[in-house]
N, C-alpha and C positions, 0 to 999 in steps of 0.2 A: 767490222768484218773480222770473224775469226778464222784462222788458217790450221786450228787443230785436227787435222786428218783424223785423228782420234775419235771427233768427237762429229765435228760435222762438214770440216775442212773439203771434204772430200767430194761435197755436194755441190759446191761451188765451181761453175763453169766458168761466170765472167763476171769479174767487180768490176765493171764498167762505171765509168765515169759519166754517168747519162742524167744525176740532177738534174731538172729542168734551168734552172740559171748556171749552171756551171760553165757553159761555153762561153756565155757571155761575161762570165765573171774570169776566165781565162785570156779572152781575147779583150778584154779594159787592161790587163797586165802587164801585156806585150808591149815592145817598144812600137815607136811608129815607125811605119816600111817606107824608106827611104825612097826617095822619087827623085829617082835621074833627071840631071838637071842638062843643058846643053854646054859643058864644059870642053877649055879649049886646050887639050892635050899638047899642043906643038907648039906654046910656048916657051921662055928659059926654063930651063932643067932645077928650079928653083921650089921652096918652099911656098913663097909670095907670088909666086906669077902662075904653074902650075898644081905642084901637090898639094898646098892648103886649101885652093878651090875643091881638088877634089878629094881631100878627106872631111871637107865640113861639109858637104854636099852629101856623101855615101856613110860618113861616121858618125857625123855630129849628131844625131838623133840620139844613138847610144853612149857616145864617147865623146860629150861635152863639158861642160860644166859638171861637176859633179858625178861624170860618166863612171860607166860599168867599170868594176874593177879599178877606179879612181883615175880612168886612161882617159887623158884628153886630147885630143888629135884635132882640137879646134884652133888651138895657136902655136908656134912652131915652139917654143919655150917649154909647154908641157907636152908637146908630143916627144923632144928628145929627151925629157924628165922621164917618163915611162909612166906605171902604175904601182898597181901593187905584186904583181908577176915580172918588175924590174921593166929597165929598158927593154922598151920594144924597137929601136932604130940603133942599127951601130953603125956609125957612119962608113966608109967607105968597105962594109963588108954585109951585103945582103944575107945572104946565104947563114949568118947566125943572126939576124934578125927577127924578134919575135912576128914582125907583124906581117914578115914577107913568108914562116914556117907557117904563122896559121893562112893567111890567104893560100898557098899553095900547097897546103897540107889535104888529104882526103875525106875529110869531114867539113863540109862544106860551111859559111861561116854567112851569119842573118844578111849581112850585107858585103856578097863576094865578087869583088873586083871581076872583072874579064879579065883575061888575060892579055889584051894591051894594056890595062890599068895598072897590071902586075909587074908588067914590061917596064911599066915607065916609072916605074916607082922602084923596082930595081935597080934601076940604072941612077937616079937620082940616090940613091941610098950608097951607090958601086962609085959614084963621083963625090963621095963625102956630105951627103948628105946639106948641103949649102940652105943658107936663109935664105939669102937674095940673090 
C-alpha cells in the first residue's frame, strides 16, 4: 500500500484488513480469555489464601511463566519482583501501584478486575501486601 497522495494516495478509501486468513491468523495470537473461575474472596487478606487464587485464575494466562512484559503474578515472589515496567505492587501503598493504576485506569485492561476484585486487592496491597 502506497500513501503518496501525489500519486495515487488519494484513491485509497480503506486498507482494510480483509485477507481471507487474517482474522484467523489474528485471533491464533491472542492470549486466551480467561474464565472466571468460582473464587473465594472472603478469605485471609493474604497472598496464599485469596490474591494468588485470584491472580492465577484472571492473569495467569498472560502473566505466568514467561508472561507479558516478563510480569508473573502466578507466585507471590515474582509478583512482588515486578517486570520489566518495574514493580507493579508497593506494599502497603496502592494508590502508586502499577497494577492497581492500570486495573483502574480508563483504558480498560484484557482481563479487568470488577471492582470488588479491585477492592480487595487494594486493601491487601493498603495492609502490606502479606504472603500469608
Amino acid at each position: 500500500f502506497c500513501s503518496n497522495s501525489a500519486c495515487h494516495g488519494i484513491d485509497w478509501k480503506y486498507a482494510g484488513l480483509d485477507a481471507p486468513e487474517l482474522r484467523e491468523t489474528i485471533l491464533q495470537t491472542l492470549p486466551p480469555t480467561p474464565t472466571p473461575s468460582a473464587i473465594n474472596l472472603t478469605g485471609p487478606l493474604t497472598y496464599d489464601a485469596t490474591i494468588g487464587p485470584l491472580f492465577k485464575s484472571l492473569c495467569g494466562s498472560c502473566h505466568g511463566e514467561d508472561g507479558i512484559k516478563n510480569l508473573n503474578l502466578t507466585t507471590y515472589q515474582t509478583t512482588m519482583k515486578g517486570g520489566i515496567d518495574g514493580q507493579v505492587i508497593v506494599p502497603g501503598n496502592a494508590s502508586a501501584s502499577l497494577l492497581i493504576q492500570k486495573q483502574s485506569g480508563t483504558t480498560p485492561h484484557f482481563s479487568q478486575f470488577t471492582s470488588e476484585e479491585i477492592k480487595i486487592v487494594t486493601d491487601w496491597i493498603n495492609a502490606g501486601a502479606p504472603e500469608k
